[in-house]
mmCIF file of the N, C-alpha and C atoms, coordinates in Angstrom:
data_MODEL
# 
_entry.id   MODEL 
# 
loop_
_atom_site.group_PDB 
_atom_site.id 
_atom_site.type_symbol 
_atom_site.label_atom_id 
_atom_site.label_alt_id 
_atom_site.label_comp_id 
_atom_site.label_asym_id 
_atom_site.label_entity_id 
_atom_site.label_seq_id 
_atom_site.pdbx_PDB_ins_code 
_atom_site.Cartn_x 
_atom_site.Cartn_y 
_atom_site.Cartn_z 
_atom_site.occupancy 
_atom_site.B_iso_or_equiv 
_atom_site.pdbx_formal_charge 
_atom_site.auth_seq_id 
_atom_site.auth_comp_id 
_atom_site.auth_asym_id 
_atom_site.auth_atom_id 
_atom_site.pdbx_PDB_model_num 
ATOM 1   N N  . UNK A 1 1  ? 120.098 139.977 92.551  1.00 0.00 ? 1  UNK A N  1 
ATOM 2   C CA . UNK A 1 1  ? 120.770 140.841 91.587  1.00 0.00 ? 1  UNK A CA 1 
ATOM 3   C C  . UNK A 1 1  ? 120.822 142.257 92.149  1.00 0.00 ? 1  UNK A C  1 
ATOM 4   N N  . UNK A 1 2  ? 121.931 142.216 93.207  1.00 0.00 ? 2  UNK A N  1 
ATOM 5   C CA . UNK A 1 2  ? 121.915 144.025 93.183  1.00 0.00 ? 2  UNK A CA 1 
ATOM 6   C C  . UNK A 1 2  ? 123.135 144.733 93.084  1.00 0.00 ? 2  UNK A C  1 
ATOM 7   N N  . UNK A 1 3  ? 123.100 145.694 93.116  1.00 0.00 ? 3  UNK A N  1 
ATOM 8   C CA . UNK A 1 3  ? 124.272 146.491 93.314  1.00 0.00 ? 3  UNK A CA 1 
ATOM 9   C C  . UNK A 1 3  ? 124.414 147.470 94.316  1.00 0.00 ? 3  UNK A C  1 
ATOM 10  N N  . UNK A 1 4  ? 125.806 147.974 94.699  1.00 0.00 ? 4  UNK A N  1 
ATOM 11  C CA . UNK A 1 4  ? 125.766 148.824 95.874  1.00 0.00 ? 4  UNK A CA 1 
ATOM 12  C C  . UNK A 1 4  ? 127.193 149.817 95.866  1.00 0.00 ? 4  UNK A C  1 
ATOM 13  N N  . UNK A 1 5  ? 127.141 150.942 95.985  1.00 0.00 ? 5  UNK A N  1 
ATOM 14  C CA . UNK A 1 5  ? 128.162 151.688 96.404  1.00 0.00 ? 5  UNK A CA 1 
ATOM 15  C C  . UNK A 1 5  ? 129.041 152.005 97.403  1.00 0.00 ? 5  UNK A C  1 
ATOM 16  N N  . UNK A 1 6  ? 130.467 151.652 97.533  1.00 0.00 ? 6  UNK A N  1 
ATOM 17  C CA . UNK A 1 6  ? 130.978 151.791 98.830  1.00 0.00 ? 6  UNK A CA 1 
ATOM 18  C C  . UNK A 1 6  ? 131.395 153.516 99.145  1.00 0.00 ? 6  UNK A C  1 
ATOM 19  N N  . UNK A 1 7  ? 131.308 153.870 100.261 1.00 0.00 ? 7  UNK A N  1 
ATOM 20  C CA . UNK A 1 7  ? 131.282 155.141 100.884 1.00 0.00 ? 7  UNK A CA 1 
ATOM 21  C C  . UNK A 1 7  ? 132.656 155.146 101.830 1.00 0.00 ? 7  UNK A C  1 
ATOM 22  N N  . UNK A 1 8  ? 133.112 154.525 101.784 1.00 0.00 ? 8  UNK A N  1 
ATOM 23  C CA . UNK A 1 8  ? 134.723 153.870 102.239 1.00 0.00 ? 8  UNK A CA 1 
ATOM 24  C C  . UNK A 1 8  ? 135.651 152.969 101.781 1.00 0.00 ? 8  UNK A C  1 
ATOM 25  N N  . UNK A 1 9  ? 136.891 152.886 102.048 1.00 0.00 ? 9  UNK A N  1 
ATOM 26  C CA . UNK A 1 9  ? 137.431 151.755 101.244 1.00 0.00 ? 9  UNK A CA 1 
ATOM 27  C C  . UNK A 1 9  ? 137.394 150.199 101.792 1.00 0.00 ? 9  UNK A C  1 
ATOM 28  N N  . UNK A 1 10 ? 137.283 149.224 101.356 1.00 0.00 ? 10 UNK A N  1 
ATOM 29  C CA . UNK A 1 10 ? 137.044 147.890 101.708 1.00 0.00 ? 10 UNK A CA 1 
ATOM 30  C C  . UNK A 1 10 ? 137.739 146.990 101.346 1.00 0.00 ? 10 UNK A C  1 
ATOM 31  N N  . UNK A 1 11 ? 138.356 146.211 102.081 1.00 0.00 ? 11 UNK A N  1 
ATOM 32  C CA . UNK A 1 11 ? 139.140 144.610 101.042 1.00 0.00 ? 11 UNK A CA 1 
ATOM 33  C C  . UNK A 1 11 ? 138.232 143.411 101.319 1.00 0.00 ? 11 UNK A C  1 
ATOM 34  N N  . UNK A 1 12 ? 138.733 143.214 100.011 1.00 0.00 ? 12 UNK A N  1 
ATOM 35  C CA . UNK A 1 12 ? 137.326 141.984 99.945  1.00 0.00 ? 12 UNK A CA 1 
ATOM 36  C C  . UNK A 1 12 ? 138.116 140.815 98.964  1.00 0.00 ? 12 UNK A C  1 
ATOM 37  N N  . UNK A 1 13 ? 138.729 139.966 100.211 1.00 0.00 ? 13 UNK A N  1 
ATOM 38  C CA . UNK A 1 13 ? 139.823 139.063 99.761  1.00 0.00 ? 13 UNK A CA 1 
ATOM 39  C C  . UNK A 1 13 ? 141.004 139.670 99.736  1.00 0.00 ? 13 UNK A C  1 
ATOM 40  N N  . UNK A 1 14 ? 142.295 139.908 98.445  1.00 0.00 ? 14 UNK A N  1 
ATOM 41  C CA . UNK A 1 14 ? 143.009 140.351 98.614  1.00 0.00 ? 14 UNK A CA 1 
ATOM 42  C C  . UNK A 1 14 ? 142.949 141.774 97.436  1.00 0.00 ? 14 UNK A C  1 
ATOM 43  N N  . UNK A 1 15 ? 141.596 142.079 97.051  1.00 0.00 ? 15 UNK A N  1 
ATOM 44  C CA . UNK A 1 15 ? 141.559 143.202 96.366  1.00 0.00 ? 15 UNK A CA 1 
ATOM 45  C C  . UNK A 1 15 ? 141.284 144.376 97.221  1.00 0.00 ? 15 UNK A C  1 
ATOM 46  N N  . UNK A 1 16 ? 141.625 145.378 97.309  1.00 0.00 ? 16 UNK A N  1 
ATOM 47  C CA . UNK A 1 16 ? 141.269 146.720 97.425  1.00 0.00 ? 16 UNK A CA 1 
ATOM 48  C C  . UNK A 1 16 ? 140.422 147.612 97.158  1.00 0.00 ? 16 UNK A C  1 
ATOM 49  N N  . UNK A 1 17 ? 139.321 147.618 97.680  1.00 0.00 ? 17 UNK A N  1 
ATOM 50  C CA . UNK A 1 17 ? 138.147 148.474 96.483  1.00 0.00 ? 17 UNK A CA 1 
ATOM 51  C C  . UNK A 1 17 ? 137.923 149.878 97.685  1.00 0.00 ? 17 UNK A C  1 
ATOM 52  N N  . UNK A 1 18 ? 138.008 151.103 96.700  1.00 0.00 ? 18 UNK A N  1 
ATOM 53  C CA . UNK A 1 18 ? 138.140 152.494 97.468  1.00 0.00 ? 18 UNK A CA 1 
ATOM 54  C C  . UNK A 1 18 ? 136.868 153.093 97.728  1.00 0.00 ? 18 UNK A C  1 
ATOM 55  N N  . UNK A 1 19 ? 136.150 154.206 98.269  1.00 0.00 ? 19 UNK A N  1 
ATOM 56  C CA . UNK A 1 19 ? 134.909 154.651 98.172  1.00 0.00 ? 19 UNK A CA 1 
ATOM 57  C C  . UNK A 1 19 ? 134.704 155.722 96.701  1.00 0.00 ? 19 UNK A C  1 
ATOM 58  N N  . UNK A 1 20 ? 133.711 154.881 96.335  1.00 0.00 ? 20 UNK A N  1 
ATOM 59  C CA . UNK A 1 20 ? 132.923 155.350 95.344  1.00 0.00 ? 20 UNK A CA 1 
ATOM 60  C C  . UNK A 1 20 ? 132.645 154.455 94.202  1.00 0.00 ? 20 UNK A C  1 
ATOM 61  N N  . UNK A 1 21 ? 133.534 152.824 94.413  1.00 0.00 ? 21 UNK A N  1 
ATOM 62  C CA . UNK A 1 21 ? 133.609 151.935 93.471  1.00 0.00 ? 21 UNK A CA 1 
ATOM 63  C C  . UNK A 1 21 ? 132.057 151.449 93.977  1.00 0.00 ? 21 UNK A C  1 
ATOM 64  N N  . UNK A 1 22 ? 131.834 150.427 92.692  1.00 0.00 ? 22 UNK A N  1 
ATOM 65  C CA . UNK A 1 22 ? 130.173 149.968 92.904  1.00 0.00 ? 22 UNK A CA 1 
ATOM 66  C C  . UNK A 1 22 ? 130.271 148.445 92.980  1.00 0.00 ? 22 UNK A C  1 
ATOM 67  N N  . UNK A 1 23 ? 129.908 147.385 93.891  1.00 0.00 ? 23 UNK A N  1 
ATOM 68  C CA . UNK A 1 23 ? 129.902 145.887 93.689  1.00 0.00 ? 23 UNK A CA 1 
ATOM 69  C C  . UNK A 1 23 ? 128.304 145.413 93.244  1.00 0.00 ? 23 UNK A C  1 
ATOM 70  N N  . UNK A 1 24 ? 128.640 145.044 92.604  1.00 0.00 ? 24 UNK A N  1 
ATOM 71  C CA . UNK A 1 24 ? 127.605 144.012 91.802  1.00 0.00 ? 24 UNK A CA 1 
ATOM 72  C C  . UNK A 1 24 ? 127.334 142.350 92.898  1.00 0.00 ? 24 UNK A C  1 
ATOM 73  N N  . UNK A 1 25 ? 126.616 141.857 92.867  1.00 0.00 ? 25 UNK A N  1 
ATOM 74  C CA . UNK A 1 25 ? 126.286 140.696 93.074  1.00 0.00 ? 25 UNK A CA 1 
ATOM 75  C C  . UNK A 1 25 ? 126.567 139.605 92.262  1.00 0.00 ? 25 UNK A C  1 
ATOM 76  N N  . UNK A 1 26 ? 126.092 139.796 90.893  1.00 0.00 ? 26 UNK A N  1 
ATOM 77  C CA . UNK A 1 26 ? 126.568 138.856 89.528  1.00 0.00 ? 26 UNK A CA 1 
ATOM 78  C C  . UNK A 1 26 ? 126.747 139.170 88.864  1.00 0.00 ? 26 UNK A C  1 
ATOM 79  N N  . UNK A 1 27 ? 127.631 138.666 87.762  1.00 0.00 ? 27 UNK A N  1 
ATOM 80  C CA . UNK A 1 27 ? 127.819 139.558 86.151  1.00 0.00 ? 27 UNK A CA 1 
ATOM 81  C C  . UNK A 1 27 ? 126.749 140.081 85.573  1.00 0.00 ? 27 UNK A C  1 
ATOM 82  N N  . UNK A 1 28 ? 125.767 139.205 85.810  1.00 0.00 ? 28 UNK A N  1 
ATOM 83  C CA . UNK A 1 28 ? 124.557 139.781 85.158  1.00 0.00 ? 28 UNK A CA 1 
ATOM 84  C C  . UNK A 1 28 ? 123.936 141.104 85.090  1.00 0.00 ? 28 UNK A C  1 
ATOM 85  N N  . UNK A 1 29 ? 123.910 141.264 86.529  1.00 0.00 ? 29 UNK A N  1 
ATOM 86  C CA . UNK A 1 29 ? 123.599 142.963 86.859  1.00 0.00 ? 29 UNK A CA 1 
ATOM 87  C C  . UNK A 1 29 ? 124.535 144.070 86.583  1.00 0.00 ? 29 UNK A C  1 
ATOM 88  N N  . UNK A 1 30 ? 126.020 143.746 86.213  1.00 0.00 ? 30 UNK A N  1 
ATOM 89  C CA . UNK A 1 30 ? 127.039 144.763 86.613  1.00 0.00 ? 30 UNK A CA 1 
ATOM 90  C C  . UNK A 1 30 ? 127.043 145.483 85.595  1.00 0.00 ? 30 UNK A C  1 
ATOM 91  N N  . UNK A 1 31 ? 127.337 146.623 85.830  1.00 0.00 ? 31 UNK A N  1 
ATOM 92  C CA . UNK A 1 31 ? 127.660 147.634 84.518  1.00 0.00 ? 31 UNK A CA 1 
ATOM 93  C C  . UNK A 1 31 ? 129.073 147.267 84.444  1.00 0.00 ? 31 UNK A C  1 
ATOM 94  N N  . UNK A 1 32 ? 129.862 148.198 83.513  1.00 0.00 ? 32 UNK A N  1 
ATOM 95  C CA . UNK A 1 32 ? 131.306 148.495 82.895  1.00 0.00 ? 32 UNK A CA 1 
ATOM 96  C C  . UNK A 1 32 ? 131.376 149.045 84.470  1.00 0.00 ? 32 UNK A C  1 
ATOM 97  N N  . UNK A 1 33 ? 132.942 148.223 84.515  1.00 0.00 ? 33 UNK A N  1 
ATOM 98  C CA . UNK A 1 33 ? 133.345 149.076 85.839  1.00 0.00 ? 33 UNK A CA 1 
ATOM 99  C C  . UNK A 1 33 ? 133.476 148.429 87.028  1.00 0.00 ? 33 UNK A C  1 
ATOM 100 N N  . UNK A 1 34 ? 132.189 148.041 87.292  1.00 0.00 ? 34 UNK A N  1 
ATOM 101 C CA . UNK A 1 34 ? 131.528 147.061 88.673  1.00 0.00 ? 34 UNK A CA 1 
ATOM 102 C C  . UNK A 1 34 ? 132.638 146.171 88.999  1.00 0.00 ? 34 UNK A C  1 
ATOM 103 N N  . UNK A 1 35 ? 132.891 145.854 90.336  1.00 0.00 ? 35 UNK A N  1 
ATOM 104 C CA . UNK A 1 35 ? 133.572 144.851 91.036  1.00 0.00 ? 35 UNK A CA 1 
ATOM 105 C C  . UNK A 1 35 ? 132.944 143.688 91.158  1.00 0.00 ? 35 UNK A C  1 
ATOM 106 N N  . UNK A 1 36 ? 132.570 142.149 90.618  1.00 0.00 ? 36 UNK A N  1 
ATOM 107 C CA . UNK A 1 36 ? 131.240 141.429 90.771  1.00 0.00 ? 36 UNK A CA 1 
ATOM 108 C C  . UNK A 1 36 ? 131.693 140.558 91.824  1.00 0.00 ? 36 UNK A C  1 
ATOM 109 N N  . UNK A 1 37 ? 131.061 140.843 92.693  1.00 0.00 ? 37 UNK A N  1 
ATOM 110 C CA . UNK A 1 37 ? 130.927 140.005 94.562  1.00 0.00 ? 37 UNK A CA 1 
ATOM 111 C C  . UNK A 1 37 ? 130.151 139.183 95.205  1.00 0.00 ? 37 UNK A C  1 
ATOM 112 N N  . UNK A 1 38 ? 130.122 137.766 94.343  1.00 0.00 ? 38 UNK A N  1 
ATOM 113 C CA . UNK A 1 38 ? 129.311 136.906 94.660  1.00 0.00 ? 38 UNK A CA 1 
ATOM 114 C C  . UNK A 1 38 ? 128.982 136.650 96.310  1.00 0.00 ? 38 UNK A C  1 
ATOM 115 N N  . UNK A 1 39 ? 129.800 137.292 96.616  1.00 0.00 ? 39 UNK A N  1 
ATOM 116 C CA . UNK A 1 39 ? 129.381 136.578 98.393  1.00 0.00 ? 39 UNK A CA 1 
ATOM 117 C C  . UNK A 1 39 ? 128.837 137.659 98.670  1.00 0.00 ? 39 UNK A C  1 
ATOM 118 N N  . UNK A 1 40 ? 127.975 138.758 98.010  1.00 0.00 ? 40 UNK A N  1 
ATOM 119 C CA . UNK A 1 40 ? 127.241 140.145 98.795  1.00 0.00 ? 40 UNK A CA 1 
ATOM 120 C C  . UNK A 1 40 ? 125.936 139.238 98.938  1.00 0.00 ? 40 UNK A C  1 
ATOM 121 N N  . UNK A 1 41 ? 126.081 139.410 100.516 1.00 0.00 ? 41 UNK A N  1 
ATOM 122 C CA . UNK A 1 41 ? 124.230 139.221 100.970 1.00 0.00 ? 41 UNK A CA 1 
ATOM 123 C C  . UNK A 1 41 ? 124.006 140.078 101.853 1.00 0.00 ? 41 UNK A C  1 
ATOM 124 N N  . UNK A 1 42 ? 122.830 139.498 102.683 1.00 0.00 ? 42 UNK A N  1 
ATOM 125 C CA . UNK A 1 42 ? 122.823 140.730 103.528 1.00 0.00 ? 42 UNK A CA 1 
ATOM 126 C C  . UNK A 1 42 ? 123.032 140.570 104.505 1.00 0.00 ? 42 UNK A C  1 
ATOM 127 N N  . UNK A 1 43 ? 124.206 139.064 104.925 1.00 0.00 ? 43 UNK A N  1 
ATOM 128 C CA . UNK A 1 43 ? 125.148 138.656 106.348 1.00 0.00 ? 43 UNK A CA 1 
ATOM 129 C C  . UNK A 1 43 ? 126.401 139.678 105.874 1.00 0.00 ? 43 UNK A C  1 
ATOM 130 N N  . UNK A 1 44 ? 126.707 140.153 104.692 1.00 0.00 ? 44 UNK A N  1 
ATOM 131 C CA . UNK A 1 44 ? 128.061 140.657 104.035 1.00 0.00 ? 44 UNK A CA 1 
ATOM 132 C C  . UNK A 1 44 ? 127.470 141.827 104.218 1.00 0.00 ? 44 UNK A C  1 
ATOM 133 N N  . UNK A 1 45 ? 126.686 142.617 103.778 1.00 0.00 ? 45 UNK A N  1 
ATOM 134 C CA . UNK A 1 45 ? 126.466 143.962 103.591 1.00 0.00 ? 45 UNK A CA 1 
ATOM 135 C C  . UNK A 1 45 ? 126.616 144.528 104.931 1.00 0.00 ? 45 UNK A C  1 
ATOM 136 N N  . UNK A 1 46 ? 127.386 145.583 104.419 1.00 0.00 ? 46 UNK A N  1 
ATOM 137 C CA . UNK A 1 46 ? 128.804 146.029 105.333 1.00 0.00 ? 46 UNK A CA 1 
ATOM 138 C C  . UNK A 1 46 ? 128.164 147.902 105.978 1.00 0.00 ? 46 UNK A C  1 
ATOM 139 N N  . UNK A 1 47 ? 127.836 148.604 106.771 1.00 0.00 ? 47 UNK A N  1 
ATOM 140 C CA . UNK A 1 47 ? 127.712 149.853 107.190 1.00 0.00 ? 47 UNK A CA 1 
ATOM 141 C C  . UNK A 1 47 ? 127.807 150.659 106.274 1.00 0.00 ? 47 UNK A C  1 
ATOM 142 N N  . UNK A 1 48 ? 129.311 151.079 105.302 1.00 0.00 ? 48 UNK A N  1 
ATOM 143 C CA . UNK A 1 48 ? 128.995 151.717 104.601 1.00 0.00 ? 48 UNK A CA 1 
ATOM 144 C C  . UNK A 1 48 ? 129.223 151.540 103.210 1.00 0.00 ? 48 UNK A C  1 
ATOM 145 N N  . UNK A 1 49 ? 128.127 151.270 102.939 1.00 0.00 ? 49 UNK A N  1 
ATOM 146 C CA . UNK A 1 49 ? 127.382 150.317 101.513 1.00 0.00 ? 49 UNK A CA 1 
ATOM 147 C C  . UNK A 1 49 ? 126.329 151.319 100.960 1.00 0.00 ? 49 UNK A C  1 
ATOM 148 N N  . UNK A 1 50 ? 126.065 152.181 100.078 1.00 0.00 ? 50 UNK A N  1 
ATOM 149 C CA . UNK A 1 50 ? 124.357 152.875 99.594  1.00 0.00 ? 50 UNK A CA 1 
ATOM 150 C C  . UNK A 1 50 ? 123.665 151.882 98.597  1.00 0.00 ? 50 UNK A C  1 
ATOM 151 N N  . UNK A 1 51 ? 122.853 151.641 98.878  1.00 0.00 ? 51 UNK A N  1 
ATOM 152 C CA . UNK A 1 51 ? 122.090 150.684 97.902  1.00 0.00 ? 51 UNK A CA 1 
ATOM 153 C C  . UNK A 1 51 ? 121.820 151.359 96.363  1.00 0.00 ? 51 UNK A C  1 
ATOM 154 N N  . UNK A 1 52 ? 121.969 150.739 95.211  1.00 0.00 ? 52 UNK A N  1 
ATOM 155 C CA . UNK A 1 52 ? 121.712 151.165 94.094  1.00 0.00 ? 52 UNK A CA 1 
ATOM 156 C C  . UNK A 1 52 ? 120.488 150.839 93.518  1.00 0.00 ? 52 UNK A C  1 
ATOM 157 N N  . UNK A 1 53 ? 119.545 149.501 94.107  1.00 0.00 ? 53 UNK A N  1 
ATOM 158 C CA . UNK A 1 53 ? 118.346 149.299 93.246  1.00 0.00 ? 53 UNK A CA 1 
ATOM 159 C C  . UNK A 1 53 ? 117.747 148.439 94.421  1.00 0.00 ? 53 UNK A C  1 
ATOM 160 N N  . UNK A 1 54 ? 116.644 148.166 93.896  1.00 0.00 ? 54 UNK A N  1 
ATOM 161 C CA . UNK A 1 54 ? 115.491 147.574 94.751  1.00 0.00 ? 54 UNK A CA 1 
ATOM 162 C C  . UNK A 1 54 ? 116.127 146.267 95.841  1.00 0.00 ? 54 UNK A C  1 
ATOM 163 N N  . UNK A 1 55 ? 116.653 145.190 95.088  1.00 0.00 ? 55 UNK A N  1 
ATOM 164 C CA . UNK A 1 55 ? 117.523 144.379 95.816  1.00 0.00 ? 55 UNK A CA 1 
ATOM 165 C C  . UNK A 1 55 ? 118.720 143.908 96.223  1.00 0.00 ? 55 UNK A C  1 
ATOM 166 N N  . UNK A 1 56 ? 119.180 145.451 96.314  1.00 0.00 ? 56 UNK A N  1 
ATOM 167 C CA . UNK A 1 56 ? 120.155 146.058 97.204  1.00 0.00 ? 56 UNK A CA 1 
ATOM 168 C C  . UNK A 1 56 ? 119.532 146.553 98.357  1.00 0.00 ? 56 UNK A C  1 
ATOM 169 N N  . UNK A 1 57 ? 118.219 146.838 98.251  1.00 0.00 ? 57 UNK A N  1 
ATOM 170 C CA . UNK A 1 57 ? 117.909 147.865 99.004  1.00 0.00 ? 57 UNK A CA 1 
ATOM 171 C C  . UNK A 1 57 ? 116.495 146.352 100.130 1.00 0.00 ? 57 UNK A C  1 
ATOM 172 N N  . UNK A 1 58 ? 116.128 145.468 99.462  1.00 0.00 ? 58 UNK A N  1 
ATOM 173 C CA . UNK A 1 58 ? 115.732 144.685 99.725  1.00 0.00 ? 58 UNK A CA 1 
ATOM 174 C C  . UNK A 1 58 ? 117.316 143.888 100.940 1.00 0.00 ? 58 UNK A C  1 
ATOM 175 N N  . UNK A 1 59 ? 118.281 143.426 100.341 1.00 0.00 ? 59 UNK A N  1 
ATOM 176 C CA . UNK A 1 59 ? 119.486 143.056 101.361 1.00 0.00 ? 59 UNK A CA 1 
ATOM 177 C C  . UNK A 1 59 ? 119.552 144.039 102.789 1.00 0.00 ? 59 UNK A C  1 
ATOM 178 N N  . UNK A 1 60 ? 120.035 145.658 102.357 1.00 0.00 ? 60 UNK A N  1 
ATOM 179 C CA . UNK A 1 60 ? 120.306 146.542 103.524 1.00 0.00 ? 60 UNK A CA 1 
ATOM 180 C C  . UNK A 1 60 ? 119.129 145.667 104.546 1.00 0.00 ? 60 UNK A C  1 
ATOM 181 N N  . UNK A 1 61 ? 118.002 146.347 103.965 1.00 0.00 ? 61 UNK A N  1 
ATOM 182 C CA . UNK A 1 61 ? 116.740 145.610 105.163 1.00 0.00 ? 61 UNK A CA 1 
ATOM 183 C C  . UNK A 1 61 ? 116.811 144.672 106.096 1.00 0.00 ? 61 UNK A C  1 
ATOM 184 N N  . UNK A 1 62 ? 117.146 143.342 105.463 1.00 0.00 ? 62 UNK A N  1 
ATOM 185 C CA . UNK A 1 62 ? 117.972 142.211 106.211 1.00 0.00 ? 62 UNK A CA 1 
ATOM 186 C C  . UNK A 1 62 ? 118.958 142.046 107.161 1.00 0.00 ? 62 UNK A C  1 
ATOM 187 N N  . UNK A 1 63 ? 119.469 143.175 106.613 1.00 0.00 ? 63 UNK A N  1 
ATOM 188 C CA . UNK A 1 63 ? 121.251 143.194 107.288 1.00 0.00 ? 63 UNK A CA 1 
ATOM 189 C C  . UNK A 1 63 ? 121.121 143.807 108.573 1.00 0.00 ? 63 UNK A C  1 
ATOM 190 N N  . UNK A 1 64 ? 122.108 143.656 109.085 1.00 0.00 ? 64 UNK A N  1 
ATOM 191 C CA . UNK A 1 64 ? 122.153 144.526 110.748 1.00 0.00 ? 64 UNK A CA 1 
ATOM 192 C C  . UNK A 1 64 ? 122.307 145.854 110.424 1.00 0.00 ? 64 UNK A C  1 
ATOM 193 N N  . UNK A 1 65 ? 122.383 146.264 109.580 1.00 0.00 ? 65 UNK A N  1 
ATOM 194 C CA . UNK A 1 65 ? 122.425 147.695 109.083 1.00 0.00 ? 65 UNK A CA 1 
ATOM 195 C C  . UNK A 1 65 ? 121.313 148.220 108.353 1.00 0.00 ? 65 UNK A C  1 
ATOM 196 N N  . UNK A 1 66 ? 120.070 147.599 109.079 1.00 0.00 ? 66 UNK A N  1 
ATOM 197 C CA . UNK A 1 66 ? 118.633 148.172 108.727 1.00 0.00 ? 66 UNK A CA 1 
ATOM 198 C C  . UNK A 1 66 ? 118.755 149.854 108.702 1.00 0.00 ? 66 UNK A C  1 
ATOM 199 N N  . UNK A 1 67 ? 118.844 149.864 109.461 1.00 0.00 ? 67 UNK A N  1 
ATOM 200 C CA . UNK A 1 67 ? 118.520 151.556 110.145 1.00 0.00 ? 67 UNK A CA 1 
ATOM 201 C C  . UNK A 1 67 ? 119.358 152.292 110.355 1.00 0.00 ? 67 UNK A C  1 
ATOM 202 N N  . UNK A 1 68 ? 120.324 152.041 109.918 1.00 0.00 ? 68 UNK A N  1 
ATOM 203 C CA . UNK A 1 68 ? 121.471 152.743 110.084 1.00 0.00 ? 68 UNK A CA 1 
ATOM 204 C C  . UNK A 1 68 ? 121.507 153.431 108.678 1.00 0.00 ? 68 UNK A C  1 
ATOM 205 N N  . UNK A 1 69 ? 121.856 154.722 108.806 1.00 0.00 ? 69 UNK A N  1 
ATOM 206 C CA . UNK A 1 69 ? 121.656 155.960 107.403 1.00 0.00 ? 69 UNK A CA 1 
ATOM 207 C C  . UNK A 1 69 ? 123.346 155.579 106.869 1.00 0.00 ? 69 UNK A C  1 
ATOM 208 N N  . UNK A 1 70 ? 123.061 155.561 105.302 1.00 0.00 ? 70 UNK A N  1 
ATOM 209 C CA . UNK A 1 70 ? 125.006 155.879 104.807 1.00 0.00 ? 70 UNK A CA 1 
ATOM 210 C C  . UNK A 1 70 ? 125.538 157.243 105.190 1.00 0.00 ? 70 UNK A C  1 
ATOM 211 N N  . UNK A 1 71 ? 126.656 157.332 105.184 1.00 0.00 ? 71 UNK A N  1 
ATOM 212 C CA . UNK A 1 71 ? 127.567 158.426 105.270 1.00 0.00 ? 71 UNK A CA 1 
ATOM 213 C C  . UNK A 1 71 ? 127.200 159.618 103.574 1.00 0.00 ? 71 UNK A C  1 
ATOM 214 N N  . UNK A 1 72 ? 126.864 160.852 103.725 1.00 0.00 ? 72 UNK A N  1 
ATOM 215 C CA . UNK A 1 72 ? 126.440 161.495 102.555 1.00 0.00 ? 72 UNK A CA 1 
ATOM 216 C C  . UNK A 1 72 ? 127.890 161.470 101.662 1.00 0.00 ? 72 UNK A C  1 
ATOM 217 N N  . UNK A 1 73 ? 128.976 161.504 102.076 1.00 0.00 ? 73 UNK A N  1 
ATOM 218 C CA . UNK A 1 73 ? 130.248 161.629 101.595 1.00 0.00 ? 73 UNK A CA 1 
ATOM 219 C C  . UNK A 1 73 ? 131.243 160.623 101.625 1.00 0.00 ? 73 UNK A C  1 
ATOM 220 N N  . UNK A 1 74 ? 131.907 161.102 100.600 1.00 0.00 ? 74 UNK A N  1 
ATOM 221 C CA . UNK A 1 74 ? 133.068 160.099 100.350 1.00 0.00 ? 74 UNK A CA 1 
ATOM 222 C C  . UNK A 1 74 ? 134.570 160.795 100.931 1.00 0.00 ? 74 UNK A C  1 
ATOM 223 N N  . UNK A 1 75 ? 135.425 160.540 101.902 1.00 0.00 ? 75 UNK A N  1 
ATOM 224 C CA . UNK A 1 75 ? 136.212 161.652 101.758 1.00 0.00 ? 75 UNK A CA 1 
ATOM 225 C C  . UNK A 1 75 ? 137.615 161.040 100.532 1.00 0.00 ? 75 UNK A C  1 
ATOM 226 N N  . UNK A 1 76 ? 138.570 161.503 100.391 1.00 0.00 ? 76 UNK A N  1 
ATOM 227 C CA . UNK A 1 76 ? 139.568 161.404 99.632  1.00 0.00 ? 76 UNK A CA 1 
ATOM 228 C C  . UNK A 1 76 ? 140.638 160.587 100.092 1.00 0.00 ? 76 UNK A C  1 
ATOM 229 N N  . UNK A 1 77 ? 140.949 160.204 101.635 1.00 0.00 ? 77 UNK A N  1 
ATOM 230 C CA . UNK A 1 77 ? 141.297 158.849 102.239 1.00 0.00 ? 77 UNK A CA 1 
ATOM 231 C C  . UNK A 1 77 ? 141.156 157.787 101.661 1.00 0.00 ? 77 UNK A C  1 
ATOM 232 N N  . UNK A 1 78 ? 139.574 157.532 101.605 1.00 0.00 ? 78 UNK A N  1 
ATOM 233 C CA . UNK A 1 78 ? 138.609 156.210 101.271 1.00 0.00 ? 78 UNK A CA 1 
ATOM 234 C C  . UNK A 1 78 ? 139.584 156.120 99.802  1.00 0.00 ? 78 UNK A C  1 
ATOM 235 N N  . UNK A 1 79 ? 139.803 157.113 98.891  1.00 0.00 ? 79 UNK A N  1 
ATOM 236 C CA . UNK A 1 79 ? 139.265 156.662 97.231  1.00 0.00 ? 79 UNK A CA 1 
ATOM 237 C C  . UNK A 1 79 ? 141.018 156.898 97.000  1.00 0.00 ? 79 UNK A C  1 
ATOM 238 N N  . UNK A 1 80 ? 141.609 156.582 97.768  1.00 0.00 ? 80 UNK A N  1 
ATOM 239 C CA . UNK A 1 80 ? 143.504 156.658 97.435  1.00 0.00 ? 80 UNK A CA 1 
ATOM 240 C C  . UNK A 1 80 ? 143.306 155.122 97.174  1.00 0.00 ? 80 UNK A C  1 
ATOM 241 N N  . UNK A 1 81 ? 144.529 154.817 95.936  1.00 0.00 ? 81 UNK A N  1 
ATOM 242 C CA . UNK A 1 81 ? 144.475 153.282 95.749  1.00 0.00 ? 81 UNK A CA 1 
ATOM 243 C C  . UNK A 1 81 ? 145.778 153.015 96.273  1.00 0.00 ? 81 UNK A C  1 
# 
C-alpha cells in the first residue's frame, strides 16, 4: 500500500500523468485525486518518483533507484497536459 509523487511527466499505458500527480498502488490507499497503479513495485518504480509513506519508501529501497536523490522541483514542462 503506497503512494508516490511524480517529479516529471510519465505514461503509464495510454494515460498521461504530469509532475506533481500522486499514484497510489490500490484503491485502498488512494486519496481523492490519486491515479491507482496496480503494477507500482519496486521493478516499476521509476527515478523520478518521491515516496509518500513508509511503503513507498520501503519499494524506492528495492528499486535500482536506492540512492539516487528525487529532483527538488517540478518544472512547468512536466505538469502541461
Amino acid at each position: 500500500m503506497a503512494r508516490v509523487m511524480l517529479n516529471m511527466a510519465m505514461h503509464i499505458g495510454t494515460r498521461k500523468l504530469k509532475g506533481g500527480s500522486t499514484i497510489a498502488d490500490s484503491a485502498g490507499v488512494a486519496l481523492p485525486g490519486d491515479f491507482v497503479w496496480t503494477g507500482l513495485t519496486a521493478q516499476t518504480y521509476q527515478r523520478d518518483m518521491v515516496a509518500l509513506d513508509a511503503s513507498a519508501t520501503t519499494m524506492k529501497n528495492a528499486s535500482p533507484f536506492a540512492s539516487v536523490s528525487p529532483r527538488p522541483w517540478i518544472t512547468g514542462v512536466e505538469s502541461i497536459d
